[in-house]
DSSP file (Angstrom, degrees, kcal/mol; ACC not computed):
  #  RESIDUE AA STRUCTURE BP1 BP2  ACC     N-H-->O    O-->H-N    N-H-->O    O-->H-N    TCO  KAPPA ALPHA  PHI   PSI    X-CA   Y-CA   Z-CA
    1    1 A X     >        0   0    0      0, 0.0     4,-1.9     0, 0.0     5,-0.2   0.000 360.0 360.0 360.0 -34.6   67.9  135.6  102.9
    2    2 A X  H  >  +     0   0    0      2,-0.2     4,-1.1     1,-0.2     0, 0.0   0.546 360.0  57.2 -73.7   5.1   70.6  138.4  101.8
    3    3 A X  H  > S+     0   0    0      2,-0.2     4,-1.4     3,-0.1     5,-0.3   0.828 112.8  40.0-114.2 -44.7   73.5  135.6  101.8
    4    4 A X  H  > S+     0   0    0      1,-0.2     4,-1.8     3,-0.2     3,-0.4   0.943 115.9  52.0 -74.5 -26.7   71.3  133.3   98.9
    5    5 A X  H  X S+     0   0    0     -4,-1.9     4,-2.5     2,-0.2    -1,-0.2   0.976 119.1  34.9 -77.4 -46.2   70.4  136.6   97.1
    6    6 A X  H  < S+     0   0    0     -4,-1.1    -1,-0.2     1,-0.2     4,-0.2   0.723 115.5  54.2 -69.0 -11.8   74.4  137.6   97.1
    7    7 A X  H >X S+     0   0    0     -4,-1.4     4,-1.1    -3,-0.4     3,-0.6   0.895 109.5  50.4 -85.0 -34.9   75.4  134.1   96.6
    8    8 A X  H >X S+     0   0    0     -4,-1.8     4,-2.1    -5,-0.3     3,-1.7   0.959 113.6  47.1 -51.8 -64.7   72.9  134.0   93.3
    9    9 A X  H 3X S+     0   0    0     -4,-2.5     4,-0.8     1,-0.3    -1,-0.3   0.545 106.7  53.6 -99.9  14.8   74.4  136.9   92.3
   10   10 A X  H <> S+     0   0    0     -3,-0.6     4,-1.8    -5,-0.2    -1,-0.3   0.745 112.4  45.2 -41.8 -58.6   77.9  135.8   92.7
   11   11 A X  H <X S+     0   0    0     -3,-1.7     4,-2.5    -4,-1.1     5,-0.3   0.965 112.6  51.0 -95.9 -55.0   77.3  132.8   90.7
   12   12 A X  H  X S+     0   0    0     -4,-2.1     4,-1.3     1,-0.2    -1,-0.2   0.656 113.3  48.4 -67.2 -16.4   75.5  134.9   88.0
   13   13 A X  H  X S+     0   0    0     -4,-0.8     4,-3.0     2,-0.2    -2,-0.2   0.777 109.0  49.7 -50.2 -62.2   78.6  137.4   88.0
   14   14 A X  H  X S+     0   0    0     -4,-1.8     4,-3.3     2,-0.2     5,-0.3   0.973 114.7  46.9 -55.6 -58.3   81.2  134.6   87.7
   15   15 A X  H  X S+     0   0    0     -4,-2.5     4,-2.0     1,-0.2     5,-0.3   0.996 109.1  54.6 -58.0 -69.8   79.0  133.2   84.7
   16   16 A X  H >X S+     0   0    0     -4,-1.3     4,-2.1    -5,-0.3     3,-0.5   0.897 107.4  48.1 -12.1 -86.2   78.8  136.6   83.3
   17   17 A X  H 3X S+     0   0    0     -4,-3.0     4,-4.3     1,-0.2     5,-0.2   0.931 112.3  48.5 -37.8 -64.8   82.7  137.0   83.3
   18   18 A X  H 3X S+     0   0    0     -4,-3.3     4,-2.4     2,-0.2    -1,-0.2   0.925 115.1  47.7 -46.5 -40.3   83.5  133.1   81.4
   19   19 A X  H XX S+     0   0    0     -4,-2.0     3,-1.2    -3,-0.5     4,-1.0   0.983 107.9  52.3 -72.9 -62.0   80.9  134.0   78.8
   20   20 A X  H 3X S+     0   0    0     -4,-2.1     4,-2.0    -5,-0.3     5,-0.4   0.787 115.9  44.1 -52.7 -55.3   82.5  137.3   78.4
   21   21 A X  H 3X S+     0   0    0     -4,-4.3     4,-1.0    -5,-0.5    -1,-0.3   0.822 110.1  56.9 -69.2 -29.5   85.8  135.4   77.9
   22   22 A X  H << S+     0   0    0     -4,-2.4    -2,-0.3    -3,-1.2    -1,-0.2   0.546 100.7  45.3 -29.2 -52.7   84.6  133.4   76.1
   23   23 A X  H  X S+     0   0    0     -4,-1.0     4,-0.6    -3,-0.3     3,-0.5   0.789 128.6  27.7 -89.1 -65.5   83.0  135.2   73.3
   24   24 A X  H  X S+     0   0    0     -4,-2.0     4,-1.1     1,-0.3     5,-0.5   0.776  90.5  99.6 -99.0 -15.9   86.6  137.8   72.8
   25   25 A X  H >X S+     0   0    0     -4,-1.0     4,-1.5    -5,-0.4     3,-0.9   0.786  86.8  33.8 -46.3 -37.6   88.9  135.5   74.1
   26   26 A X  H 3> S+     0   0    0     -3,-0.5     4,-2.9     1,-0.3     5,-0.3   0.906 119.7  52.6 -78.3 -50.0   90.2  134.3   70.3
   27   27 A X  H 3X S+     0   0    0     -4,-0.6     4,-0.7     2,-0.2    -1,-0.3   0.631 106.8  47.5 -69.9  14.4   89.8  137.6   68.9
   28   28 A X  H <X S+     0   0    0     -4,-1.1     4,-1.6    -3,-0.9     5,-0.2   0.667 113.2  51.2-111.9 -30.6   91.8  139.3   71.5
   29   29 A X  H  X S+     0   0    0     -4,-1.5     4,-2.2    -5,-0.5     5,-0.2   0.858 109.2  54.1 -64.9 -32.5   94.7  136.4   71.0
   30   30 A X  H  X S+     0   0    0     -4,-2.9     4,-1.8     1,-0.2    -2,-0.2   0.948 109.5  46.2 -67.8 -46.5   94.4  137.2   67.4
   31   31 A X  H  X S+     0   0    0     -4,-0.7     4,-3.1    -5,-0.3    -2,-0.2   0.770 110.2  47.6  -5.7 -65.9   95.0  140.5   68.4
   32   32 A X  H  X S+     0   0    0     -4,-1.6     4,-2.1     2,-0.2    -2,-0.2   0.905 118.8  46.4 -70.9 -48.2   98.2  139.9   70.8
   33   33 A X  H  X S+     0   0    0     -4,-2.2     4,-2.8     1,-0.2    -2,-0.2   0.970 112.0  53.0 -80.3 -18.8   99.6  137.6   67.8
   34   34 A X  H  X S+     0   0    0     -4,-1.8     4,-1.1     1,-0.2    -1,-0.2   0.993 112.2  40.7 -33.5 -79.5   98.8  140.2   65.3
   35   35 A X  H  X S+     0   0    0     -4,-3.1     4,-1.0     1,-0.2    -1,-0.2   0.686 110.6  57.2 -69.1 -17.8  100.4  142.6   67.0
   36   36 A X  H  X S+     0   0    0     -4,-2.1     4,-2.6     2,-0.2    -1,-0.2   0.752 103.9  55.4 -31.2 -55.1  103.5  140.3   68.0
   37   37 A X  H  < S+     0   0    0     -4,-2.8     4,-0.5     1,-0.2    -2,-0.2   0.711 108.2  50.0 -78.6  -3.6  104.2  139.5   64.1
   38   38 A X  H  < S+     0   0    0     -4,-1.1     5,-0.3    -5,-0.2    -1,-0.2   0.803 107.3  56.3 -96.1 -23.3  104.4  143.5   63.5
   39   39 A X  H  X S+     0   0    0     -4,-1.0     4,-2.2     1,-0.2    -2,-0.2   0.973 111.4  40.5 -76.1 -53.5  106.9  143.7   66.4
   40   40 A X  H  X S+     0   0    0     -4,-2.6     4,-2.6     1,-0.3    -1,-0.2   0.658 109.6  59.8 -82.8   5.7  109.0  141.2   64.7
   41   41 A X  H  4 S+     0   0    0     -4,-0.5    -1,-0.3     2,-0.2    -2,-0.2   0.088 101.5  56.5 -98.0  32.4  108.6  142.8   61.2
   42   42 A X  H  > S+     0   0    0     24,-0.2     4,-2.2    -3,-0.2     5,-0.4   0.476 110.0  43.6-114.4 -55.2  109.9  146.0   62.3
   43   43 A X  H  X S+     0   0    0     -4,-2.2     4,-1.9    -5,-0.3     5,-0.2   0.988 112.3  50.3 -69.5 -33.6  112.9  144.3   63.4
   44   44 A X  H >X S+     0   0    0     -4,-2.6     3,-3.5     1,-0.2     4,-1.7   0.924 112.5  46.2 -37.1 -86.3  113.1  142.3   60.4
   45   45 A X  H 3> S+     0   0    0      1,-0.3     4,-3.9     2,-0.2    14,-0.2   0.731 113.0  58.1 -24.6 -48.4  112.7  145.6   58.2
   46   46 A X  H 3X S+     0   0    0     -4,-2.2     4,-3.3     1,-0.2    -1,-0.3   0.974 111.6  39.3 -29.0 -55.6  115.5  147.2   60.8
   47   47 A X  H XX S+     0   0    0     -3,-3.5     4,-2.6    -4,-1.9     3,-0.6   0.969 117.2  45.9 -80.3 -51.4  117.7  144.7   60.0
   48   48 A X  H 3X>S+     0   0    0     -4,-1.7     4,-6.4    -5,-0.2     5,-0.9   0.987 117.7  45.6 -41.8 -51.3  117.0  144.5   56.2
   49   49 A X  H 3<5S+     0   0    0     -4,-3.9    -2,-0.2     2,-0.2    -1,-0.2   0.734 113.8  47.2 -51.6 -34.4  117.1  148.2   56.1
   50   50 A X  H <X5S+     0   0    0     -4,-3.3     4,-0.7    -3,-0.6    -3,-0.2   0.947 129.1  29.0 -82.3 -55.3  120.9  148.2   58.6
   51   51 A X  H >X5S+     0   0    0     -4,-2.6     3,-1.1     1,-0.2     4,-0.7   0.935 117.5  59.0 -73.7 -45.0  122.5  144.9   55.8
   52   52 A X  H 3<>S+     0   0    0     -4,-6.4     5,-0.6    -5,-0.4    -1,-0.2   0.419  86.7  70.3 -95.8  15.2  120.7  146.0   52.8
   53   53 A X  H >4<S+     0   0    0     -5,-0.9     3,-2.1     3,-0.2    -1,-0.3   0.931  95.0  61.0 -64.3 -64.6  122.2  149.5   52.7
   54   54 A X  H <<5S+     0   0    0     -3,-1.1    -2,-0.2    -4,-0.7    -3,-0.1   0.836 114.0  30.7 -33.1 -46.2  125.4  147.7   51.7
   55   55 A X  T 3<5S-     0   0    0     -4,-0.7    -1,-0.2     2,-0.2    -2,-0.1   0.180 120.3 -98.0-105.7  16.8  123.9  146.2   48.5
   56   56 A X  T < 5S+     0   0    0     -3,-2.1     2,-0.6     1,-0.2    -3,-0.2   0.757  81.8 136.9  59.0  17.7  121.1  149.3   47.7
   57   57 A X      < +     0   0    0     -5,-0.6     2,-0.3    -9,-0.1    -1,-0.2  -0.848  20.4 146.0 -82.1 110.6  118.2  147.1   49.4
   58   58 A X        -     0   0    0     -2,-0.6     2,-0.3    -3,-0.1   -13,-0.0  -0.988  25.1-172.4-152.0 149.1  116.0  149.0   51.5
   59   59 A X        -     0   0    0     -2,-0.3     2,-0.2   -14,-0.2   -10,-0.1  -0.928  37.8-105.2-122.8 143.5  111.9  149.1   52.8
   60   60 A X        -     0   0    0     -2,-0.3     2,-1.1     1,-0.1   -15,-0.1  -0.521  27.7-119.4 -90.4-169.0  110.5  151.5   54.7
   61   61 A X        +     0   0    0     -2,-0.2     2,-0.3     4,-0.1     3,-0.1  -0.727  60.4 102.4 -84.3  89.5  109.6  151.0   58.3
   62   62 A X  S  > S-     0   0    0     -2,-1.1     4,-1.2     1,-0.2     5,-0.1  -0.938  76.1 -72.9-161.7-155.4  105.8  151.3   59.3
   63   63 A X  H  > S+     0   0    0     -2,-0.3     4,-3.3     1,-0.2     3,-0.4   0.980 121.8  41.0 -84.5 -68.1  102.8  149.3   60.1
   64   64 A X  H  > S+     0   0    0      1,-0.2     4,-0.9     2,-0.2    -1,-0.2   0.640 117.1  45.8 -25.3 -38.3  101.7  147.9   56.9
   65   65 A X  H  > S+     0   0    0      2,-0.1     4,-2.5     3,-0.1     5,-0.3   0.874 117.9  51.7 -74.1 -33.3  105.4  147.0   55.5
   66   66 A X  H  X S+     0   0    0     -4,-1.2     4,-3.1    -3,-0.4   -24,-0.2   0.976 114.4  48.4 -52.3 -47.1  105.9  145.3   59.8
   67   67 A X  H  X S+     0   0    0     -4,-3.3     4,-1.7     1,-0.2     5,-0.2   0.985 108.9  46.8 -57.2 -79.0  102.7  143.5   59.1
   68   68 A X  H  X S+     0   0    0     -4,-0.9     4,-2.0     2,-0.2    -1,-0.2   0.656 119.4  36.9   3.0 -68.1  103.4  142.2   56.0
   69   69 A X  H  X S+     0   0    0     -4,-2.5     4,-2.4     1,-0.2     7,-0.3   0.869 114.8  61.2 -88.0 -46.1  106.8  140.8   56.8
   70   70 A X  H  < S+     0   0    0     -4,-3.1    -2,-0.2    -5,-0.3    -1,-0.2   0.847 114.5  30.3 -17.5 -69.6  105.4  139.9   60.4
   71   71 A X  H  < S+     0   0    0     -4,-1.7    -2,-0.2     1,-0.2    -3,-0.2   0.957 132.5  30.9-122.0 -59.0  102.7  137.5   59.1
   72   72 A X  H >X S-     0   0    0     -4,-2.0     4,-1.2    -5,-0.2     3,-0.5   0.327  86.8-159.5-107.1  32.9  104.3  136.1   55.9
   73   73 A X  H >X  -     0   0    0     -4,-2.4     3,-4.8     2,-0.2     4,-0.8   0.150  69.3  -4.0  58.0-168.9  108.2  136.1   56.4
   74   74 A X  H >> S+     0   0    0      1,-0.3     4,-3.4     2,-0.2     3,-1.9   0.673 135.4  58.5 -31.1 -47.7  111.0  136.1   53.7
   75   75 A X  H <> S+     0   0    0     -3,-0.5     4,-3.9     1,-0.3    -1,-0.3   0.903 107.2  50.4 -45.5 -56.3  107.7  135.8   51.0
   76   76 A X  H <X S+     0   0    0     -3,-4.8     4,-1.4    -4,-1.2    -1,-0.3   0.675 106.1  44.1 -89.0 -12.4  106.6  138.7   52.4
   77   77 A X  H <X S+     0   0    0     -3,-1.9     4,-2.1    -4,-0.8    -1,-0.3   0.773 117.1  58.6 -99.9 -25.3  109.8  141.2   52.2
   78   78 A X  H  < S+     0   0    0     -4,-3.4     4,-0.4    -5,-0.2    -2,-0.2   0.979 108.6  40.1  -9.2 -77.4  110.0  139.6   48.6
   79   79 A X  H  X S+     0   0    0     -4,-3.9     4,-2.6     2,-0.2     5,-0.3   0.826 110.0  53.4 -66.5 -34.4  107.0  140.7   47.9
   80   80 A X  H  X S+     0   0    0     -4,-1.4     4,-3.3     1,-0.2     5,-0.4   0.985 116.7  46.7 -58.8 -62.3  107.2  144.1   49.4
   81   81 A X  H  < S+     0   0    0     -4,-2.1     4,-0.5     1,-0.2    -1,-0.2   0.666 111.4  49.3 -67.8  -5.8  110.5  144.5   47.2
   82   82 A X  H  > S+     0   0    0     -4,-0.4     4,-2.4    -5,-0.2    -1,-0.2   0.889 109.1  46.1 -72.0 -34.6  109.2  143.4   44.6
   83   83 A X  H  X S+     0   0    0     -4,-2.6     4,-1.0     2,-0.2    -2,-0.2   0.632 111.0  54.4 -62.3 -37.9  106.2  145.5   44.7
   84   84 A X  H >< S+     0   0    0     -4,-3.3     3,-0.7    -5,-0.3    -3,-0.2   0.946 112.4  53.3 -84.5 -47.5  108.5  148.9   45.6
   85   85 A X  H 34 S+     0   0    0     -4,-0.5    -2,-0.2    -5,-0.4    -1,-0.1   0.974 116.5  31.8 -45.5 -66.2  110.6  147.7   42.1
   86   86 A X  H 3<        0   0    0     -4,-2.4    -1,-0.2     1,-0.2    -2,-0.2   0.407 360.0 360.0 -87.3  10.0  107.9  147.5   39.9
   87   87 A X    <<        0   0    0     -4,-1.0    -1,-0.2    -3,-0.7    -2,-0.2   0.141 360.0 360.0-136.9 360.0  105.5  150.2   41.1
């Protein structure tokens, strides 16, 4: 009798866990890629920040500019310089 009561709760465990993945898996990948597109707008910004020295082009570095550049590319260090020009 203890082996169907452990096997039950086995199987209700297991279910537990898929549901569980279920439900946050896509926000937790939105998450990972989130944080992925700030990783490479930090280097971007790096990089603007190391060439655009040369020519008086510069952003700063933090989470909001990473993101930015991260999620919409060249548009988005455009915009950022555009935005630091006229404001």
């Amino acid at each position: 009798m203890e082996i169907v009561v452990m096997g039950f709760m086995a199987v209700i465990g297991v279910g537990l866990i898929v549901l569980i993945v279920k439900i946050f898996g896509r926000p937790i990948k939105w998450l990972f890629k989130l944080a992925l597109n700030a990783v490479v707008g930090f280097v971007a910004l790096g990089l603007l920040n190391f060439f655009g020295g040369f020519i008086g082009l510069g952003l700063g570095v933090n989470w909001f500019n990473a993101i930015v550049v991260g999620v919409l590319g060249v548009p988005g260090v455009v915009l950022l310089l555009l935005l630091q020009h006229f404001l």
